[in-house]
N, C-alpha and C positions, 0 to 999 in steps of 0.2 A: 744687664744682670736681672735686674726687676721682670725684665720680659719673658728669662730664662724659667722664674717663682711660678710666673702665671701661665708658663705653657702657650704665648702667642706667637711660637716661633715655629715654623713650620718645619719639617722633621729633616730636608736638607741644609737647613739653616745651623739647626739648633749643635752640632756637634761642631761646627767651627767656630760658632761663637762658644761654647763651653771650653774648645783648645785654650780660643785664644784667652779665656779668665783662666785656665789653668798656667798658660806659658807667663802671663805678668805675674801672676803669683809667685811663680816659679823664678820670675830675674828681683821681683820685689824683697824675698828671702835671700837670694844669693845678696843684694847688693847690701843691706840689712848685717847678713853676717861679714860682708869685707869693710863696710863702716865698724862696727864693733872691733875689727882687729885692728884698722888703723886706727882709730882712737886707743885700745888698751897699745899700743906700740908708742905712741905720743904723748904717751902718760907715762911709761917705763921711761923716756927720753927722758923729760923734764923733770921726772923723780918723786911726780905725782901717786899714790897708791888707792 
């Protein structure tokens, strides 16, 4: 990512490595939001608010 800031990625490089910081972002949010619903679900279980 650093190398993405300074532009020493050369121009067939630079769009697969910016996919692949987009696609972990991309499952980093998904798993983020299905952690928060298992938690609020295991909270409503136990009766936690």
């Amino acid at each position: 990512m650093a190398m993405l800031i300074f532009g020493n990625l050369t121009e067939s490089v630079r769009p697969v490595v910016s996919g692949a910081v987009f696609v972990s972002l991309m499952i980093s949010g998904v798993l983020g939001i299905i952690d928060r619903k298992l938690a609020d679900r295991r909270n409503r279980m136990s009766g936690v608010y």
